[in-house]
PDB file with one MODEL, atoms N, CA, C and O in Angstrom:
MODEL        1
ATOM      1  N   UNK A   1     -18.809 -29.397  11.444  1.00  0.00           N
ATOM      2  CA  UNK A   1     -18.805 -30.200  10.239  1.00  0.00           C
ATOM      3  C   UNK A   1     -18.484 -29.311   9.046  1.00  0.00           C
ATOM      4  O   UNK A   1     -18.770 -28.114   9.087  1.00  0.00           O
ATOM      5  N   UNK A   2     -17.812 -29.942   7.827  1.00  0.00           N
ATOM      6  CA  UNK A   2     -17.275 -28.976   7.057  1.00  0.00           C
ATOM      7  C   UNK A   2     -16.626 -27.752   7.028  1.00  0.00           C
ATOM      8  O   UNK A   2     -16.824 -26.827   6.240  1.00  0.00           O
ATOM      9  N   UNK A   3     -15.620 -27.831   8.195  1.00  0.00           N
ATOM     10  CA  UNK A   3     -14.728 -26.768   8.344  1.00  0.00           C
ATOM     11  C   UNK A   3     -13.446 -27.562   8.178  1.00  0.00           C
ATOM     12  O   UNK A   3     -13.153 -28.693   8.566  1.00  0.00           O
ATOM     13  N   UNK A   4     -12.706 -26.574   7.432  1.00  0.00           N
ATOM     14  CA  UNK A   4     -11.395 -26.739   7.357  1.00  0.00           C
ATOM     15  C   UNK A   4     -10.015 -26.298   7.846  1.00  0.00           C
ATOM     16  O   UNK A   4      -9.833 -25.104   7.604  1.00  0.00           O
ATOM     17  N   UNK A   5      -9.193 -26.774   8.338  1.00  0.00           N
ATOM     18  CA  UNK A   5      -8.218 -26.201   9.231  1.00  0.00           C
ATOM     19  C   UNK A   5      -6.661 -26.652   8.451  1.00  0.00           C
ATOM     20  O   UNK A   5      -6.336 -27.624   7.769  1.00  0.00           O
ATOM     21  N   UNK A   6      -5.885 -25.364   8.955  1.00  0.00           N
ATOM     22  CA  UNK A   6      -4.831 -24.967   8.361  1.00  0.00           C
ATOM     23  C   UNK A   6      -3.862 -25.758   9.530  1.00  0.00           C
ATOM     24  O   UNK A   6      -4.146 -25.631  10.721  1.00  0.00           O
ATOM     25  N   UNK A   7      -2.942 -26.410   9.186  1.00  0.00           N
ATOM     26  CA  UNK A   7      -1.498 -26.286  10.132  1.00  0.00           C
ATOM     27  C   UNK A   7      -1.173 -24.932  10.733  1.00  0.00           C
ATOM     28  O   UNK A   7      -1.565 -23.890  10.207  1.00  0.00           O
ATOM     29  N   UNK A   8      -0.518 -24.962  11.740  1.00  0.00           N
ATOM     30  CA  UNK A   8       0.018 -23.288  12.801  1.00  0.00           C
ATOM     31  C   UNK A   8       0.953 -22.603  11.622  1.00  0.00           C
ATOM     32  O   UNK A   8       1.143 -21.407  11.398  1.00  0.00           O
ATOM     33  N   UNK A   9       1.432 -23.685  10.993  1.00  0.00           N
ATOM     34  CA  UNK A   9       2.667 -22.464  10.075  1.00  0.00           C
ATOM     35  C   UNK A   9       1.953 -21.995   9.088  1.00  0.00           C
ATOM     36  O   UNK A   9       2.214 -20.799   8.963  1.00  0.00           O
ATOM     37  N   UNK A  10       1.033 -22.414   8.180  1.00  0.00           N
ATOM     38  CA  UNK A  10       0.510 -22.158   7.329  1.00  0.00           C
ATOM     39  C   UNK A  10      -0.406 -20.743   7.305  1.00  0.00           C
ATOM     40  O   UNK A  10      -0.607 -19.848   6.484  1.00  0.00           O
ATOM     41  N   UNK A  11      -0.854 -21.059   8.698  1.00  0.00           N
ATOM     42  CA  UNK A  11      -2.292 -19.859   8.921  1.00  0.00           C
ATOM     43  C   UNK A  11      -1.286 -18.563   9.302  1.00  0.00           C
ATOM     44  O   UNK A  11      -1.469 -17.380   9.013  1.00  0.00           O
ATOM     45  N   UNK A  12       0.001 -19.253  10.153  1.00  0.00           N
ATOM     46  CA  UNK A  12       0.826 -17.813  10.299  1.00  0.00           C
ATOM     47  C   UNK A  12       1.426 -17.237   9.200  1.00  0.00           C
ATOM     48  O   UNK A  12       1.678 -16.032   9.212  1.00  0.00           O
ATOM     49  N   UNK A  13       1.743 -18.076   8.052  1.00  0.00           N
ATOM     50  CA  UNK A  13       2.301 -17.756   6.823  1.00  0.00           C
ATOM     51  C   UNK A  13       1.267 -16.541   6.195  1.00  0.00           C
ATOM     52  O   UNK A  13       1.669 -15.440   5.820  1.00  0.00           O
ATOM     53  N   UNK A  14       0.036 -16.938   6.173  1.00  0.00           N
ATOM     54  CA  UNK A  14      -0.751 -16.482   5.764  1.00  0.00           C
ATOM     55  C   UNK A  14      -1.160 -14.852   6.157  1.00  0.00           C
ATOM     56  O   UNK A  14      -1.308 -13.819   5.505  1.00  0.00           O
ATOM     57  N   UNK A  15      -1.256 -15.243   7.635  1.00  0.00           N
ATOM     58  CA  UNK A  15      -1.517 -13.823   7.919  1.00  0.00           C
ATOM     59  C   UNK A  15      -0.500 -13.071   8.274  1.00  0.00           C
ATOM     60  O   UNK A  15      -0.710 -12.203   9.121  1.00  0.00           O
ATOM     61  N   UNK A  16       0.989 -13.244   7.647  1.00  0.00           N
ATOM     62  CA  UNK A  16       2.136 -12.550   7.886  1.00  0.00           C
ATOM     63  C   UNK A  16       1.873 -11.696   6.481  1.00  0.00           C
ATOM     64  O   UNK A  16       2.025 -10.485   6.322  1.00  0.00           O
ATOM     65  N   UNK A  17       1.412 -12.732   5.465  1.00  0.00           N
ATOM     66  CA  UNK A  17       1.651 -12.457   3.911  1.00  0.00           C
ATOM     67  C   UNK A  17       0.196 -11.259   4.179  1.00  0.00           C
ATOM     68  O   UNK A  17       0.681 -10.128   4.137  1.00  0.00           O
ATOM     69  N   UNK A  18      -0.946 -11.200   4.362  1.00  0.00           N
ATOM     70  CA  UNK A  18      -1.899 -10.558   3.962  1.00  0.00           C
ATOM     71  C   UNK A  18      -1.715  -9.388   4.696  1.00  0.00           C
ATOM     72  O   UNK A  18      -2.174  -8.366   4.185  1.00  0.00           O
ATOM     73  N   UNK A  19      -1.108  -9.285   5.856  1.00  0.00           N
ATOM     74  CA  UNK A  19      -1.131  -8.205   7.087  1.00  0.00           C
ATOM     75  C   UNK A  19       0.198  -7.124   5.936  1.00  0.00           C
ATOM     76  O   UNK A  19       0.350  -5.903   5.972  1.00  0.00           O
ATOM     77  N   UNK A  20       0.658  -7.753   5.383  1.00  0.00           N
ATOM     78  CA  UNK A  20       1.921  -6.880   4.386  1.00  0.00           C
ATOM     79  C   UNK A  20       1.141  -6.492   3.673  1.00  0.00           C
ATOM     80  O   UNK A  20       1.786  -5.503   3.325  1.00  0.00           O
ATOM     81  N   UNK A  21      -0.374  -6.366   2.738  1.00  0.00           N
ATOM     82  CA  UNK A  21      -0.628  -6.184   1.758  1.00  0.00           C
ATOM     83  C   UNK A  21      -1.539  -5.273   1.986  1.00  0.00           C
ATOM     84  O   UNK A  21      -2.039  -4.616   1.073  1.00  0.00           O
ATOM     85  N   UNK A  22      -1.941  -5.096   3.568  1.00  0.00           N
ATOM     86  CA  UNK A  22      -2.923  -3.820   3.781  1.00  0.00           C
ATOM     87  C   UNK A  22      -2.271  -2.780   3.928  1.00  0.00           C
ATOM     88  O   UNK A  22      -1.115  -2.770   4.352  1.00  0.00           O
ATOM     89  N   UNK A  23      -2.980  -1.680   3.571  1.00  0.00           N
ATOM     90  CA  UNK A  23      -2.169  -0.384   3.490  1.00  0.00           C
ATOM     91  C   UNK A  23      -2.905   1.017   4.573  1.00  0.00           C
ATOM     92  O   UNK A  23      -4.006   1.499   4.307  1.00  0.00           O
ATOM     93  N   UNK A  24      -2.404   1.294   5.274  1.00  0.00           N
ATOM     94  CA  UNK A  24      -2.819   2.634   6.182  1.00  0.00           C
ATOM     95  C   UNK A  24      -3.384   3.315   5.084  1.00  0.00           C
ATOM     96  O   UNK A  24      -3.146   3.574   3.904  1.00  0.00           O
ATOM     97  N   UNK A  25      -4.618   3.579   6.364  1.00  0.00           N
ATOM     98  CA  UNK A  25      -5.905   4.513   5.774  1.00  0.00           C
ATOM     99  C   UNK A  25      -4.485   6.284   5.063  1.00  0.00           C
ATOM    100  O   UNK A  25      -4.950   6.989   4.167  1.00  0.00           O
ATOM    101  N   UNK A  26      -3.211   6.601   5.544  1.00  0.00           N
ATOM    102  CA  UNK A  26      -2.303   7.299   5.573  1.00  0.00           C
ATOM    103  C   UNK A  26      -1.791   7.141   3.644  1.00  0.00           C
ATOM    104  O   UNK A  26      -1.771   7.749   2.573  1.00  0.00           O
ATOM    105  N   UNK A  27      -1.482   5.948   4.263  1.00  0.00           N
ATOM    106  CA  UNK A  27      -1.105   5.096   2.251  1.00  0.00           C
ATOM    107  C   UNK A  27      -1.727   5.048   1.321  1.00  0.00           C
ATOM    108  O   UNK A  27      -1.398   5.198   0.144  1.00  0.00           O
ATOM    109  N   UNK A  28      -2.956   4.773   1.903  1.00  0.00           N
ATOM    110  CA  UNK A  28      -4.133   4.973   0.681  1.00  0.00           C
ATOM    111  C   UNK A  28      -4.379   6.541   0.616  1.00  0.00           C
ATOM    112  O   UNK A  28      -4.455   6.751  -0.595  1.00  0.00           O
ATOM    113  N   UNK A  29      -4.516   7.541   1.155  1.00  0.00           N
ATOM    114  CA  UNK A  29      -4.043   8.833   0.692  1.00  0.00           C
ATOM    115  C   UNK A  29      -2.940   9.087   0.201  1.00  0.00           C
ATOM    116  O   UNK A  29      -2.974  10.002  -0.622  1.00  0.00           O
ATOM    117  N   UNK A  30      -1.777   8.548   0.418  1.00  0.00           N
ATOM    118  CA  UNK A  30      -0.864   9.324   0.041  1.00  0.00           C
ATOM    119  C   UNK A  30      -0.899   8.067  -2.077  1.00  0.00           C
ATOM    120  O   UNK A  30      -0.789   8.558  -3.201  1.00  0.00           O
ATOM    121  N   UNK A  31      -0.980   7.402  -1.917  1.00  0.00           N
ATOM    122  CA  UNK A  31      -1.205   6.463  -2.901  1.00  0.00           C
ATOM    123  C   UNK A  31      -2.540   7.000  -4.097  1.00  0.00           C
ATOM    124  O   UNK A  31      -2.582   6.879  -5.322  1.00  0.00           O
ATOM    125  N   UNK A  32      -3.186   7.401  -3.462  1.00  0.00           N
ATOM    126  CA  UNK A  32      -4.560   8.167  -4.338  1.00  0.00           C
ATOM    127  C   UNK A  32      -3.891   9.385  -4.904  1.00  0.00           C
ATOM    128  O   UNK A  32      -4.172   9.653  -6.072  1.00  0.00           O
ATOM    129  N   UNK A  33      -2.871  10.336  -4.133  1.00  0.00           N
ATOM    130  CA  UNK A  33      -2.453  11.215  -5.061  1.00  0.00           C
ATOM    131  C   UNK A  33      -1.493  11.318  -6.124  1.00  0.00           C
ATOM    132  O   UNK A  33      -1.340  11.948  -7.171  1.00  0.00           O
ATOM    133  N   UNK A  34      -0.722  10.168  -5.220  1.00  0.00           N
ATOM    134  CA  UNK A  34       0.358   9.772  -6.632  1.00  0.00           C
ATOM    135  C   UNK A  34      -0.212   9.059  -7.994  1.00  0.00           C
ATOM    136  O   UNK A  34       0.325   9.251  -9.084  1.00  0.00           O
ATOM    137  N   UNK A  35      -1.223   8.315  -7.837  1.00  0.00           N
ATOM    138  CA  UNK A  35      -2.417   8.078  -8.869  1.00  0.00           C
ATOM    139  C   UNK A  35      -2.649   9.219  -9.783  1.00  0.00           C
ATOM    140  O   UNK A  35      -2.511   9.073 -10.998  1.00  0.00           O
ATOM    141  N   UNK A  36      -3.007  10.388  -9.235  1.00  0.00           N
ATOM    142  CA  UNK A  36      -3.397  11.458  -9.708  1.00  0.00           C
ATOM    143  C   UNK A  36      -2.847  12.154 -10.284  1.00  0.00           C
ATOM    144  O   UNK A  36      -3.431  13.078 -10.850  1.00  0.00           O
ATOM    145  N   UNK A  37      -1.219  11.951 -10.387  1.00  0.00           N
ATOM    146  CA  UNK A  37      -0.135  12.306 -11.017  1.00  0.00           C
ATOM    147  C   UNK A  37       0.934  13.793 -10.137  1.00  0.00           C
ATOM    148  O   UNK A  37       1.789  14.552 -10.592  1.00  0.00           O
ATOM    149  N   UNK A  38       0.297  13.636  -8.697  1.00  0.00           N
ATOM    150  CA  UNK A  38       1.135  14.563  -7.750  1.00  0.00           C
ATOM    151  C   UNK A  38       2.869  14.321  -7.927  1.00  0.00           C
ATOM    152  O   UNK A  38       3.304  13.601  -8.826  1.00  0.00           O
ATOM    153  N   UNK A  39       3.596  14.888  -7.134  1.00  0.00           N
ATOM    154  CA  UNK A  39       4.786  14.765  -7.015  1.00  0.00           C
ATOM    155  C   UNK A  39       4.839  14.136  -5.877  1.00  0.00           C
ATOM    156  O   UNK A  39       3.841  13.581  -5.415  1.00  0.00           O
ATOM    157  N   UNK A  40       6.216  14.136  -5.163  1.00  0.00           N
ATOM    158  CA  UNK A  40       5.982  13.847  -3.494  1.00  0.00           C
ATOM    159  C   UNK A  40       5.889  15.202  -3.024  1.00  0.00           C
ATOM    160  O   UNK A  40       5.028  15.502  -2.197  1.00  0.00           O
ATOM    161  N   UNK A  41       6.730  16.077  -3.495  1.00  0.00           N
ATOM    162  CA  UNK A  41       6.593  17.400  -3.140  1.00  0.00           C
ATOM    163  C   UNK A  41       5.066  18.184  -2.587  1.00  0.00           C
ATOM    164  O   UNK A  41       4.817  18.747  -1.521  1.00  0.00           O
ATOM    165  N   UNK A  42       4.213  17.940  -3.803  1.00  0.00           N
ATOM    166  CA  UNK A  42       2.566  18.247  -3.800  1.00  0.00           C
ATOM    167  C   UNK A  42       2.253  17.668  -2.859  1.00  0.00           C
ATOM    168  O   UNK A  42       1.912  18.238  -1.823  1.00  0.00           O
ATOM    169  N   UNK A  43       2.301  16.295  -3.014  1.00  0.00           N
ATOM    170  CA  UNK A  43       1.770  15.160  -1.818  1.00  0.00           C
ATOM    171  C   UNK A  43       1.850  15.544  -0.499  1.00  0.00           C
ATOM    172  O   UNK A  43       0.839  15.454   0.198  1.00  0.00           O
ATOM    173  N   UNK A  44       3.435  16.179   0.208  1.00  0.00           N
ATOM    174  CA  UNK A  44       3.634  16.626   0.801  1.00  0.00           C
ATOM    175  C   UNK A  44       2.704  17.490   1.260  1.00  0.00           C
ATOM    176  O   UNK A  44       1.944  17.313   2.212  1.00  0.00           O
ATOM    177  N   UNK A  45       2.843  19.055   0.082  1.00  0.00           N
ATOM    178  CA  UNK A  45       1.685  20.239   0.998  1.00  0.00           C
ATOM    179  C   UNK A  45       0.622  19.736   0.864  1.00  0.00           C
ATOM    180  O   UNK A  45      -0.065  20.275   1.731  1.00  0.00           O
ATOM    181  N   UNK A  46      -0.194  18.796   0.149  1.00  0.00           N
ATOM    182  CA  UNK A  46      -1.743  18.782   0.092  1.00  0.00           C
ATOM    183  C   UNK A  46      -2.153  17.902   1.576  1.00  0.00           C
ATOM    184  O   UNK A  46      -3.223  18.080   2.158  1.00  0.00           O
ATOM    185  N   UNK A  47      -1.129  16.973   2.026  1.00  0.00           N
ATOM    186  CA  UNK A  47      -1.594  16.465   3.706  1.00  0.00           C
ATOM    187  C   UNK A  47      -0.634  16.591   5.084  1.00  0.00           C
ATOM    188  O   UNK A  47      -0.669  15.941   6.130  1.00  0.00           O
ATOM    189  N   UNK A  48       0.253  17.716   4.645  1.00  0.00           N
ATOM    190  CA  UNK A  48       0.618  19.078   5.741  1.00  0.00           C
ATOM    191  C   UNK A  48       1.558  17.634   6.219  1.00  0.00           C
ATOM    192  O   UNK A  48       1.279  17.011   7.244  1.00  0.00           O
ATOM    193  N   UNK A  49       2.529  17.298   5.429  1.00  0.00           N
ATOM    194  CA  UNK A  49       3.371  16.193   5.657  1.00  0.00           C
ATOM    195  C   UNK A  49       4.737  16.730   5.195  1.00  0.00           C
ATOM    196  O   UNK A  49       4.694  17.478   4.218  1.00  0.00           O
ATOM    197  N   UNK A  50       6.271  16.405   5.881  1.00  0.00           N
ATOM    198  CA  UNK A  50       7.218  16.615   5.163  1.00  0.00           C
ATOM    199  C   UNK A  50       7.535  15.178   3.860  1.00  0.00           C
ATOM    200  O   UNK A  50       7.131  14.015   3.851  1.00  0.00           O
ATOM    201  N   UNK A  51       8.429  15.958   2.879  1.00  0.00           N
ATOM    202  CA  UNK A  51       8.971  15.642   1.898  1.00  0.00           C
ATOM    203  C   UNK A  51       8.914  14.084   2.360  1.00  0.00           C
ATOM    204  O   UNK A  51       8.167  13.171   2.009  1.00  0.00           O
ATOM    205  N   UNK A  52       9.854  14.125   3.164  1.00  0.00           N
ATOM    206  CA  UNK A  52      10.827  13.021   3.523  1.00  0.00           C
ATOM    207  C   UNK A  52       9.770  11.702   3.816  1.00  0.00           C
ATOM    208  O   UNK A  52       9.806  10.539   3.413  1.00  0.00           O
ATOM    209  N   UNK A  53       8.670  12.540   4.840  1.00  0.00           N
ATOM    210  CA  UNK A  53       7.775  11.400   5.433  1.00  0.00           C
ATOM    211  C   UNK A  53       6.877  10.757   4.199  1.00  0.00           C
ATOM    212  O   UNK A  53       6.349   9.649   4.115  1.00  0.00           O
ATOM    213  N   UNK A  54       6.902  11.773   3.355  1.00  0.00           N
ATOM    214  CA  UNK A  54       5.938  10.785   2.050  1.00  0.00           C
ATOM    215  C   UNK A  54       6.673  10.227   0.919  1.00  0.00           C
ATOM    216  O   UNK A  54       6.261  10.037  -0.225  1.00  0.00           O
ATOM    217  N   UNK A  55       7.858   9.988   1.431  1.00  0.00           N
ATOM    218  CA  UNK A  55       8.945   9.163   0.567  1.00  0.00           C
ATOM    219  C   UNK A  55       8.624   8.228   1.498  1.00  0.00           C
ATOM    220  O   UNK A  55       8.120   7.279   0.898  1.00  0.00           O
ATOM    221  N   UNK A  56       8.665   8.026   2.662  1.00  0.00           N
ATOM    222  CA  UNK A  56       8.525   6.504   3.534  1.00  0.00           C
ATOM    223  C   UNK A  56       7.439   5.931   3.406  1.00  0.00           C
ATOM    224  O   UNK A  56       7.355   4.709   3.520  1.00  0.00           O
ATOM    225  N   UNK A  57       6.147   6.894   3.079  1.00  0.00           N
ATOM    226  CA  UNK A  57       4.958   6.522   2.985  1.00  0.00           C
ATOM    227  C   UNK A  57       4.881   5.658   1.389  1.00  0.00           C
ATOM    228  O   UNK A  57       4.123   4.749   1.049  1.00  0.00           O
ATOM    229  N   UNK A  58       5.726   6.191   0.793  1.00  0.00           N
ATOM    230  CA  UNK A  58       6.531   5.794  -1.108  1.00  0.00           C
ATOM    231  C   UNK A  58       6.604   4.142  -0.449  1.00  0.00           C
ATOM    232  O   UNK A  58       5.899   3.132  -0.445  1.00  0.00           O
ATOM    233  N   UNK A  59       7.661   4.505  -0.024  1.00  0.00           N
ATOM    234  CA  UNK A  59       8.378   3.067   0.174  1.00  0.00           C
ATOM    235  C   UNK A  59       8.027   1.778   1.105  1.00  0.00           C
ATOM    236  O   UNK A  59       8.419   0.619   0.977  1.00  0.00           O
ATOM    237  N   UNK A  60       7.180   2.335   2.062  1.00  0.00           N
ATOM    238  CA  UNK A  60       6.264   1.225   3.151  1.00  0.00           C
ATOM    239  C   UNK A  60       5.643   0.825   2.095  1.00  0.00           C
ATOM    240  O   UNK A  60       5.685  -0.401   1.990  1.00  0.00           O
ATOM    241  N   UNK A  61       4.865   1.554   0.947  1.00  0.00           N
ATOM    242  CA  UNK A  61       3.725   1.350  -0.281  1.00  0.00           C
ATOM    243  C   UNK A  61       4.022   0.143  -0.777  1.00  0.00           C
ATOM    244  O   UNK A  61       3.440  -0.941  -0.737  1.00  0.00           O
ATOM    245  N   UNK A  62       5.582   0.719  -1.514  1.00  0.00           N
ATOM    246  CA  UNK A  62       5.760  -0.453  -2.888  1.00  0.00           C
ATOM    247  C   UNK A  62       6.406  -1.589  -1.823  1.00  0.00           C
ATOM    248  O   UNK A  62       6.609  -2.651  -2.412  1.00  0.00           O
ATOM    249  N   UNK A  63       6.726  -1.619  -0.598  1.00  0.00           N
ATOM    250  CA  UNK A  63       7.390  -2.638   0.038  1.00  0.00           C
ATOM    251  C   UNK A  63       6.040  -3.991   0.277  1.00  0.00           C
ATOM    252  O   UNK A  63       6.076  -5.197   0.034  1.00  0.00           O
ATOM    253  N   UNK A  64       4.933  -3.096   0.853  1.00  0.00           N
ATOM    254  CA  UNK A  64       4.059  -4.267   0.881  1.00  0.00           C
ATOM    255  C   UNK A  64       2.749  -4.479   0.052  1.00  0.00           C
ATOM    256  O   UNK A  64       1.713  -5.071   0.351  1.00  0.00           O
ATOM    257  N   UNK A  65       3.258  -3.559  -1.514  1.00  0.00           N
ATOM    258  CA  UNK A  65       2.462  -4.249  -2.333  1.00  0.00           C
ATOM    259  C   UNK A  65       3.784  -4.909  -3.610  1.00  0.00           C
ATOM    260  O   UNK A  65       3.322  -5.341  -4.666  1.00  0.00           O
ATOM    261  N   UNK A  66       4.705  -4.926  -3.497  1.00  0.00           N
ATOM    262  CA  UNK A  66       5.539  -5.779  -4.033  1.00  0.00           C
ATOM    263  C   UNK A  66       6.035  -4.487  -5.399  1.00  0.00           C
ATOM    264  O   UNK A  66       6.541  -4.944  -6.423  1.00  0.00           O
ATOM    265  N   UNK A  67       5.907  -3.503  -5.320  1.00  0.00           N
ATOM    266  CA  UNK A  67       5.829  -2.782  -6.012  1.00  0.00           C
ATOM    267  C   UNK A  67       7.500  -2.452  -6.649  1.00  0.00           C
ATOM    268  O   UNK A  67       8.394  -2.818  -5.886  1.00  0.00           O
ATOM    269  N   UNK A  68       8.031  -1.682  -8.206  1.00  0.00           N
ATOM    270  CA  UNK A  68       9.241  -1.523  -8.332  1.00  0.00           C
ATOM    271  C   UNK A  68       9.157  -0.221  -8.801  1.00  0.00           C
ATOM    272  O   UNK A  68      10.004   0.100  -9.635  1.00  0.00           O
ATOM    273  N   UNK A  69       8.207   0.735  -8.411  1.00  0.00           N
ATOM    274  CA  UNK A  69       8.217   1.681  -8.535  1.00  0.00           C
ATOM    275  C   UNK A  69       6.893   2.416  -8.067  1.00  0.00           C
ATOM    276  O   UNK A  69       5.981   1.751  -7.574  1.00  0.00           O
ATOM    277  N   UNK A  70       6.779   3.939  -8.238  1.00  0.00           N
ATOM    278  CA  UNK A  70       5.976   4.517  -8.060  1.00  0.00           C
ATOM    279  C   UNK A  70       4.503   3.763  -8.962  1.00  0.00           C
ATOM    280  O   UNK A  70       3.628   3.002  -8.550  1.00  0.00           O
ATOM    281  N   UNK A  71       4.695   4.260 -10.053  1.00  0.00           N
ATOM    282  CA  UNK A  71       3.566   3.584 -11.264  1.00  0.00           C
ATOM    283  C   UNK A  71       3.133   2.307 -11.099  1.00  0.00           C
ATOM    284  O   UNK A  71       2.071   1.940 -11.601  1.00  0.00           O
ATOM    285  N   UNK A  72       3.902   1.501 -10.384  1.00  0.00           N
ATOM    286  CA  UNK A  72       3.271  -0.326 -10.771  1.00  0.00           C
ATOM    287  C   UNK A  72       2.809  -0.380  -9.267  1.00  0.00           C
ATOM    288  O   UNK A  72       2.177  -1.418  -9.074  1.00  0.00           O
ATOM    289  N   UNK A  73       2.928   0.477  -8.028  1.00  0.00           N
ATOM    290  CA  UNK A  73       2.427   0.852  -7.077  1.00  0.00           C
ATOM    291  C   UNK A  73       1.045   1.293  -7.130  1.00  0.00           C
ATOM    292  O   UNK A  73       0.225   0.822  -6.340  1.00  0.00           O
ATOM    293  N   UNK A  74       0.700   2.216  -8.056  1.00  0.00           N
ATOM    294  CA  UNK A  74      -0.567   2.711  -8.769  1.00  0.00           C
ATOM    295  C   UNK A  74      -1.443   1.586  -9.204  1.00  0.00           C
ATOM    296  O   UNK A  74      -2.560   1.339  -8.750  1.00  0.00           O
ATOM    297  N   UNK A  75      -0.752   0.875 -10.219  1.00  0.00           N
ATOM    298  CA  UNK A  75      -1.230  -0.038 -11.012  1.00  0.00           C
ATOM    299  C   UNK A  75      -1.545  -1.388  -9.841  1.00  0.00           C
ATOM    300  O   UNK A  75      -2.376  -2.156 -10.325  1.00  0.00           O
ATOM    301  N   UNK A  76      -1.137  -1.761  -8.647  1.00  0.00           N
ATOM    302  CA  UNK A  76      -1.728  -2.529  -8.159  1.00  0.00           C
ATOM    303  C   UNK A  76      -2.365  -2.461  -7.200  1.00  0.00           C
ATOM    304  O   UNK A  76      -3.033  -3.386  -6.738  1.00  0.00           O
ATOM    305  N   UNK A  77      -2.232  -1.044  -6.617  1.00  0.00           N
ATOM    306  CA  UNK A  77      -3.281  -0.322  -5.968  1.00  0.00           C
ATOM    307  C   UNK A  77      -4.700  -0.782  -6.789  1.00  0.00           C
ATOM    308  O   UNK A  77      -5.636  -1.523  -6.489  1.00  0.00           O
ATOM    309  N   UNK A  78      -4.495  -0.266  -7.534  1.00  0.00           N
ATOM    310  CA  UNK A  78      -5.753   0.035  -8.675  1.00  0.00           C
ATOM    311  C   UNK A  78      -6.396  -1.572  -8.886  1.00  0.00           C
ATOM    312  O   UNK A  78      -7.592  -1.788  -8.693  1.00  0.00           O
ATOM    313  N   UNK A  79      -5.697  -2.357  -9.191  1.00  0.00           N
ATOM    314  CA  UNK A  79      -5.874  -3.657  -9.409  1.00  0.00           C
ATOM    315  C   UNK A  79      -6.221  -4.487  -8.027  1.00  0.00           C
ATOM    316  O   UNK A  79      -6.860  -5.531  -8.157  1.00  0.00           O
ATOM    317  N   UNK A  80      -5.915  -4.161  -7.015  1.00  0.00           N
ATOM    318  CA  UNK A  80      -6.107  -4.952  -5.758  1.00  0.00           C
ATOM    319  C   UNK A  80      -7.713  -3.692  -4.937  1.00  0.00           C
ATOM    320  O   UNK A  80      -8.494  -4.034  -4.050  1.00  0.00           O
ATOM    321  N   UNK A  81      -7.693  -2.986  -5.316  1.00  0.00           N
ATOM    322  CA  UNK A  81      -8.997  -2.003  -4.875  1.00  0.00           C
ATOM    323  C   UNK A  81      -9.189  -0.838  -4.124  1.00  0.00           C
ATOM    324  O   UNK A  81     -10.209  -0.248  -3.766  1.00  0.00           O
ATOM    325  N   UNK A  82      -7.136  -0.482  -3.844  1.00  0.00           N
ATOM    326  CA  UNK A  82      -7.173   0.263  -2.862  1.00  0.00           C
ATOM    327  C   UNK A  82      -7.463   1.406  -3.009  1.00  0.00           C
ATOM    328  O   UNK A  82      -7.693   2.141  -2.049  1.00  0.00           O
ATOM    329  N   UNK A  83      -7.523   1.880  -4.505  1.00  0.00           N
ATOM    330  CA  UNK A  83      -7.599   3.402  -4.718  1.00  0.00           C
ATOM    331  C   UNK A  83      -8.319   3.064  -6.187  1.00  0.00           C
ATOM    332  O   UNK A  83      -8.117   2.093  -6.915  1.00  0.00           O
ATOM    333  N   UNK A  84      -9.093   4.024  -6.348  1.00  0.00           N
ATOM    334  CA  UNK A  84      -9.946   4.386  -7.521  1.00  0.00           C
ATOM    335  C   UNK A  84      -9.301   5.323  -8.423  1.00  0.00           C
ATOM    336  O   UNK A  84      -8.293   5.971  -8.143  1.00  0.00           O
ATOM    337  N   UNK A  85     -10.151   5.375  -9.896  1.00  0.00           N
ATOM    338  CA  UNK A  85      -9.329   6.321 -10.536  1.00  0.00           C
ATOM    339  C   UNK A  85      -9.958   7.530 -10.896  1.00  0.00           C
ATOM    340  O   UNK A  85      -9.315   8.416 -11.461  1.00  0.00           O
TER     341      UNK A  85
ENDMDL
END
């Protein structure tokens, strides 16, 4: 009693959309330092990562938080709870 149910497309809509918006325990490190005002370079030596791989870690970021850059990546990190300041 008093439960509510979604249509199949809806609930899959749903958890297609939210499963994009979580971020690897990986992202949220690499996302906490760019917060902090690292480079990718830094980012790089501080978690024994190449260049390259924390540009993907960049771009998986702003891909599934809707992000158009590094900074508004920060800013909705920050705003959604993933990283502190």
């Amino acid at each position: 009693a008093g439960k509510r149910y979604f249509p199949a497309e809806i609930a899959a809509e749903l958890a297609n959309h939210l499963g994009q918006e979580c971020l690897t325990p990986r992202e949220v490190q690499v996302l906490q330092l760019i917060a902090r005002g690292h480079s990718n370079k830094q980012v790089a030596g501080e978690l024994a990562l190449s260049e390259d791989t924390v540009k993907g870690h960049l771009r998986n970021i702003m891909d599934k938080l809707g992000a158009n850059n590094r900074t508004h990546a920060v800013t909705i990190g920050i705003e959604r709870g993933f990283i502190g300041l």
